[in-house]
N, C-alpha and C positions, 0 to 999 in steps of 0.2 A: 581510667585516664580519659580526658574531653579530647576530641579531636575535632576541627573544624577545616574547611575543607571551601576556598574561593574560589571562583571563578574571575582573572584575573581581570580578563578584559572587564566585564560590567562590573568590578571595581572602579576600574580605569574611567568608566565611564561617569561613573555617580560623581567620583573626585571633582572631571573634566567639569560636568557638568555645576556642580557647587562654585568650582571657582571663575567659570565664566560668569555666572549667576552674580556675585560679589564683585569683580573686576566691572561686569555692567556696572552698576549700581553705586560703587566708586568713583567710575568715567562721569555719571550723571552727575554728581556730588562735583568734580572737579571743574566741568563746565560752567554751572551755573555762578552768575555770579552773589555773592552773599546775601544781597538784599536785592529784593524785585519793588522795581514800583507796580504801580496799578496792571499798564500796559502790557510789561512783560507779563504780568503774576495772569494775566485773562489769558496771553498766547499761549504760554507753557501748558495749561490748564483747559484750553480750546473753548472757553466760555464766555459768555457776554458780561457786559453792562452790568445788567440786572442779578445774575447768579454771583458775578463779584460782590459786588451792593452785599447781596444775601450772606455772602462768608465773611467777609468783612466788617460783618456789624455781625459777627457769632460771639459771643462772649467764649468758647472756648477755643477760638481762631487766634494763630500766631500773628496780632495783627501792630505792627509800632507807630503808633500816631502825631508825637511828638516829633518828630522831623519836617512838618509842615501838612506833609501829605500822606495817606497810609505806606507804608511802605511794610514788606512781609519778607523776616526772616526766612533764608533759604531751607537751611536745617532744619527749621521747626516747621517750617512747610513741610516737606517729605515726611519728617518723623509723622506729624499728624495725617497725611495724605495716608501711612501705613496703619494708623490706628482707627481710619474713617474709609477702609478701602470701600464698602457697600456705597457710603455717599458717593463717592469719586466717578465709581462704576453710573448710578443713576444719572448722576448729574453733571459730569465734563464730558467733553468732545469725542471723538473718535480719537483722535490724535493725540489724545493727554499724552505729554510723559513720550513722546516719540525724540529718538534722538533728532532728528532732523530737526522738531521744533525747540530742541537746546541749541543749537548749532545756531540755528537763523537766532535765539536769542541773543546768543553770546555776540555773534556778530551786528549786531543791533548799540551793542556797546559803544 
């Protein structure tokens, strides 16, 4: 017969930890708002002008152009921000992805 045998607390803790993990990550998702134009999409991202320009003209970048002006889906920004984390880390801000700069986004609104 298998017998297994927890330790309860650093269960408690991995759970804690997964679901604050998710509940972040959610919060971010609820904040933002669905489409970023230019301005936001450089704040949120902590990068200039130019690094924009660069993602912006990526053929594999969530980019919608037809509204007059680029404008970037929310969702498919993060989704792809998680599939390009090595880019993200090189090349945005200190601040990427800091709640604080969702916050001054949102209120920018």
């Amino acid at each position: 017969m298998l017998k297994f045998e927890f330790d309860y607390e650093q269960l408690q803790g991995i759970i804690n930890s997964a679901v604050d993990s998710a509940l972040e990550r959610h919060s971010l998702m609820n904040t933002l708002p669905p489409i970023l134009n230019r301005t936001q999409f450089m704040e949120l991202l902590d990068i200039g002008a130019t690094k924009a320009a660069e993602l912006l003209n990526r053929e594999d970048f969530p980019v919608i152009r037809e509204l007059g002006h680029p404008r970037i889906l929310t969702h498919l920004l993060l989704q792809w921000c998680e599939e390009h984390t090595e880019w993200i880390k090189d090349n945005a801000g200190r601040s990427a992805y800091t709640t604080e700069q969702v916050k001054k986004l949102r209120r920018a609104l």
